[in-house]
N, C-alpha and C positions, 0 to 999 in steps of 0.2 A: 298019027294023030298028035301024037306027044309033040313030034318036028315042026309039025303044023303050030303049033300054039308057040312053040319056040320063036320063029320065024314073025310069027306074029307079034308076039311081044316082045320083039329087038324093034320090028317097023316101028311101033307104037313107040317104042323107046328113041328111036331115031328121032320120028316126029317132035317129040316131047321136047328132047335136047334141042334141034332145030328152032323151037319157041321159045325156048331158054336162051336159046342164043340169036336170037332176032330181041327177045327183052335184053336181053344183056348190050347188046348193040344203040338197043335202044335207050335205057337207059344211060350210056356212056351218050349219046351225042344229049341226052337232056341234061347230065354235068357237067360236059362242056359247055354248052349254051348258060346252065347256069352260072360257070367259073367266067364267060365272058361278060354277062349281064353283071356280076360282081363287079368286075375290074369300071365297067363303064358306070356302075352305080357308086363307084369310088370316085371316080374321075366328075362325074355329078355333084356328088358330096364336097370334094374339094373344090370344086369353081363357086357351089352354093356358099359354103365356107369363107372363100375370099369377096364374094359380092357380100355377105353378113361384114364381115371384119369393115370392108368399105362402106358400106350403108354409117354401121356404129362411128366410125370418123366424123362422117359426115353430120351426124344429130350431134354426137360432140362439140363439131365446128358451130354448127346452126346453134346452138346452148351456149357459146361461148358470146355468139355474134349475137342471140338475144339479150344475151346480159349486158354486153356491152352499150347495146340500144338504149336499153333500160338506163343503166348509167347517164347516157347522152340525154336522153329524153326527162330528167330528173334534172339534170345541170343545167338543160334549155329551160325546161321551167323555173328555175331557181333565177337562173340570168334574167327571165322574162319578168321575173317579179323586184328584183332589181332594178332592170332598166325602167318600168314605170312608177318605182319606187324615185329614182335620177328624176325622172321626167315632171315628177309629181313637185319635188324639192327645185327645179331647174324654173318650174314655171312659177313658184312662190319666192323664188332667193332675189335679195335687190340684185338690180344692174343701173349700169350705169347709162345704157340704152334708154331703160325707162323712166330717164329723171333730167336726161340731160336736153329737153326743147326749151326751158327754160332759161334763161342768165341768171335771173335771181336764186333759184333751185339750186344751178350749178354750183353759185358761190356760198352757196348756202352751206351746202354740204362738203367742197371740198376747197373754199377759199380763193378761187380762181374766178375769173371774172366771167367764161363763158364756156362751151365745147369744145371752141377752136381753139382755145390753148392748153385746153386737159389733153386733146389729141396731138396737140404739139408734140406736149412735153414725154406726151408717150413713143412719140417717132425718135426718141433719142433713146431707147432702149429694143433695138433691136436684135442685138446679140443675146446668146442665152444669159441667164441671172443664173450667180453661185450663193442659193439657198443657202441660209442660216444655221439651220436641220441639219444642212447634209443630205437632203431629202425634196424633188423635186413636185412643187406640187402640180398638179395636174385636173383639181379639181374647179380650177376657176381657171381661166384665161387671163393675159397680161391686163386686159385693161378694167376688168374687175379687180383682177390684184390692185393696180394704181389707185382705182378707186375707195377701194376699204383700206390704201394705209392714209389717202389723204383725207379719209374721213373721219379715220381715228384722231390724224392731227389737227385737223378741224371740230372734231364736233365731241371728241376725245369720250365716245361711250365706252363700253366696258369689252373686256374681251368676250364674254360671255352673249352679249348683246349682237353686237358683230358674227361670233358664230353661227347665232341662231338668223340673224339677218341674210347670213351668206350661205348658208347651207354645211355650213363645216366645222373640223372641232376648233377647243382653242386652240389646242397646238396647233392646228396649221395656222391659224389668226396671230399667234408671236412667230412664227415660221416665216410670214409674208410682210408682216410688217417690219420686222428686224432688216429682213434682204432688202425691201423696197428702199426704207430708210437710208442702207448705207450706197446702194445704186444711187440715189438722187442726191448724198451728199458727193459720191465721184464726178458726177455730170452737173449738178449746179453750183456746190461750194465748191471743190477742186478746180474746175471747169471755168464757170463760165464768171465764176467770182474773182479765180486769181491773180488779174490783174487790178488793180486800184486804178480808177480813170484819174488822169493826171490833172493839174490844171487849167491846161492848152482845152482838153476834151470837155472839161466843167466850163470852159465861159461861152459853148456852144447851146446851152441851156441854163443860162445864170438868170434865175427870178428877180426883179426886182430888187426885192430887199437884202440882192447883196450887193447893190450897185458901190456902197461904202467897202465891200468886201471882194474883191475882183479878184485876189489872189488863194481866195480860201480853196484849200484842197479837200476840207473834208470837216463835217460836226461832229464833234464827240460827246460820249454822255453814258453812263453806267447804269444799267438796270438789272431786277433782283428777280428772283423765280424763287418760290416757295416751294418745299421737298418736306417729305415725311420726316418725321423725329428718327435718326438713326439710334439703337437700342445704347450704343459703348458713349460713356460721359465724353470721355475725349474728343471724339466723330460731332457733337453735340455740341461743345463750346466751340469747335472750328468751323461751324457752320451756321452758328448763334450771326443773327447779323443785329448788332444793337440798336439803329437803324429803324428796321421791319420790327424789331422785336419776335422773331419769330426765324427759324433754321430756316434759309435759304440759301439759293447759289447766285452768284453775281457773274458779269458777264459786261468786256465795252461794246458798246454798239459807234460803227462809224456810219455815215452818211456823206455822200454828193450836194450841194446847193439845193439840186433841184430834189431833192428827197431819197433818191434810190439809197439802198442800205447796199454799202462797199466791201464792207469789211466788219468782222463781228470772231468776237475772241474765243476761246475757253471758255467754260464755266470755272470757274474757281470759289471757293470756299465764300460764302456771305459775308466774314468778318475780313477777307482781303479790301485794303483801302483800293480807293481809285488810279493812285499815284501807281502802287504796285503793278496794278492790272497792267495798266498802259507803258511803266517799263517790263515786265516780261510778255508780253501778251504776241510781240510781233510788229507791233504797229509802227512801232520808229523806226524801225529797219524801209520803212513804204518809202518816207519822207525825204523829200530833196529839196534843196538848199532855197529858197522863194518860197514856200508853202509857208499857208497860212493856216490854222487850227482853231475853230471856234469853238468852246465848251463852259462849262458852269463853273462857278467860284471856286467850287471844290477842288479844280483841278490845278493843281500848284505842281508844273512838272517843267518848269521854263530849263531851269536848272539842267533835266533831264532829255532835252529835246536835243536832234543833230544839230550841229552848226550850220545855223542858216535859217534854220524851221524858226517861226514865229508863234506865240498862241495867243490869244486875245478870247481874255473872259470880262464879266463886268466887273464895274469899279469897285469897290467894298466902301462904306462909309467914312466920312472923313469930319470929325467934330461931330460925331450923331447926325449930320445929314448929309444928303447929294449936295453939287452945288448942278444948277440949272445944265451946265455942259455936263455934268456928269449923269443927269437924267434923260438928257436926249442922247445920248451914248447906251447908255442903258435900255432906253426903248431901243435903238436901231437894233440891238445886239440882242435885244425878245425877239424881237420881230423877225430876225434869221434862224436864231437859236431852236426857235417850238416847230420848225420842221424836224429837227432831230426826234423831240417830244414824239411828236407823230407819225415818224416813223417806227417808234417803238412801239407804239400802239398798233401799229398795223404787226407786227411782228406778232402780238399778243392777241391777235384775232383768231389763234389757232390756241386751243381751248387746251391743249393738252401739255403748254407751258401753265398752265394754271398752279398745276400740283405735279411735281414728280413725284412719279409710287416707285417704290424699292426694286420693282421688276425690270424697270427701263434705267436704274441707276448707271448700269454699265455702257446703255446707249444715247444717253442723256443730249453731250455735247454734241452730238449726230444728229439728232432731233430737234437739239437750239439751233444749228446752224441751218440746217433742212428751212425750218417755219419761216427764218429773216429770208434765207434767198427766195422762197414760195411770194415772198412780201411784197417782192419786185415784179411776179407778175400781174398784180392789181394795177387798176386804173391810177395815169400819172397823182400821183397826190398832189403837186402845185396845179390850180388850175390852168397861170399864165402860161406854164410848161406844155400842158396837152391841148394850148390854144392854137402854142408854136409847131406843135406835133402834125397837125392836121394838116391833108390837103388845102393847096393855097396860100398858106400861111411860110 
């Protein structure tokens, strides 16, 4: 009996162990399955991981590239309020477009007789211009430029006036007008002035009233320009002209028969006499040996003229009166004479020889020279001249 339960209880014991080791079995492949599920839930983990790390780049970039929009789309609207800011000032600024159907208009404002010679004189600037500044501007175009500096020396408003007419500050307005000015002293006084027509070229259009005069090469005559009070006494008595009564600059003006202005000096000091002008000025150096010189009493330079050159003024009194030859001498030599007159009045039709202001002191004689050669493109001043001008004739 004893055996028997013995036996029994090893079988049972067997059994037992057998299930102990079918779990044990068993558990060992549910830790390996686990330690593989591990490895593959790492291997998950790490790809999850680098797709995270790449997503995060990516909203970065997207955050960088929306700021940037942002940026853009802030400068576009800023530009956009700009340009209709341009557009707004562009359709109120003068031009020269909306003024020029007119001749009277034209010469109104810029002293020229029509379009087609403001556009002329624009076709001789076609190379760039070396601004005043330093500083190119960009805000008007060449032929607005030409036209606010010949408006200035025409119609001589203020800088300030100008700016607000053309859309721009003052410094660009002394910026364009300075450039413009000494561009058009290269190409009209340098240019197209620097030769003096001779007297061969003057009896191709000789008026009338010089038919007593057939060898005259040119009229002379001095006239004065009024300039602010300079502050230093000394600057103030040398520019005292006794005269004007009043500081100004003096300046010889020559002329051709037929009117045109030839030649035109310096500005020099208001109390410089006439005599002086015309010996340093340049003007005898023109002169060869036949020439003939008409000009006013005042001018007592015989002495001083080349060998050869002649000058013939009127007669001065002799016992308190003319005598009859000396009065009809006297007229013939008015009556040639007041073309000179008149051409200095056209000279003076540019408003802005009125007054020199202190600003333009340095550009002065640029400006005087500028307005006489501008003078020459007006309609001929002799009538009998622009009779001969004409088709037909």
């Amino acid at each position: 009996m004893v055996v028997l339960n013995l036996e029994k209880r090893v079988s049972d014991l067997m059994k037992e162990m057998q299930n102990k080791e079918e779990e044990i079995n068993t558990l060992r492949a549910t830790v390996s399955d686990l330690i593989r599920k591990g490895e593959d839930r790492e291997h998950v983990v790490g790809q999850l991981s680098e797709e995270v790390n790449c997503l995060k780049e990516k909203l970065e970039k997207k955050d960088a590239d929306l700021t940037l929009l942002t940026t853009v789309s802030e400068t576009l609207k800023r530009e956009k309020l700009i340009l209709k800011t341009n557009i707004s000032k562009e359709k109120n600024r003068l031009q020269f477009s909306s003024l020029c159907s007119l001749d009277r208009t034209v010469e109104h404002y810029t002293g020229l007789p029509n379009a087609g010679t403001f556009y002329w004189l624009l076709s001789m600037f076609d190379a760039p211009l070396k601004y005043y500044a330093g500083w190119t501007v960009k805000c008007l175009d060449k032929e607005n430029q030409l036209f606010l500096t010949l408006m200035r020396l025409k119609r001589n408003p203020s800088r300030q006036m100008l700016a607000d007419w053309f859309g721009v500050s003052t410094a660009t307005v002394t910026n364009i007008f300075v450039t413009w000015v000494s561009a058009l002293h290269s190409v009209l006084v340098e240019g197209l002035m620097k030769n003096v027509p001779s007297r061969e070229k003057n009896s191709l259009s000789l008026p009338p009233a010089f038919d007593l005069y057939k060898n005259c090469r040119m009229l002379i005559d001095c006239t004065e320009i009024t300039m602010e009070e300079p502050g230093e006494i000394d600057k103030h008595n040398l520019v005292f002209s006794l005269y004007k009564k009043r500081t100004t600059m003096k300046a010889l003006v020559c002329s051709a028969p037929n009117g045109t202005v030839t030649f035109v000096s310096e500005l020099y000091p208001g109390s410089t006499s006439d005599r002086n002008i015309v010996e340093f000025c340049g003007v005898l150096d023109i002169l060869v040996p036949g020439d003939l010189i008409l000009a006013d009493k005042g001018f007592l330079i015989r002495d001083i003229l080349p060998p050869g050159v002649e000058v013939n003024i009127p007669p001065f009194l002799a016992q308190g009166q003319l005598t009859p030859a000396q009065v009809k001498e006297t007229g013939n030599k008015a009556r040639a004479r007041i073309h000179i007159e008149r051409a200095i009045q056209r000279i003076k039709i540019f408003h802005i020889l009125e007054k020199i202001p202190h600003d333009l002191a340095p550009h002065m004689t640029q400006v005087w020279k500028v307005c006489a050669a501008l003078s020459n493109f007006r309609n001929p001043l002799i009538r009998s001249v622009e009779d001969e001008m004409r088709p037909g004739h």
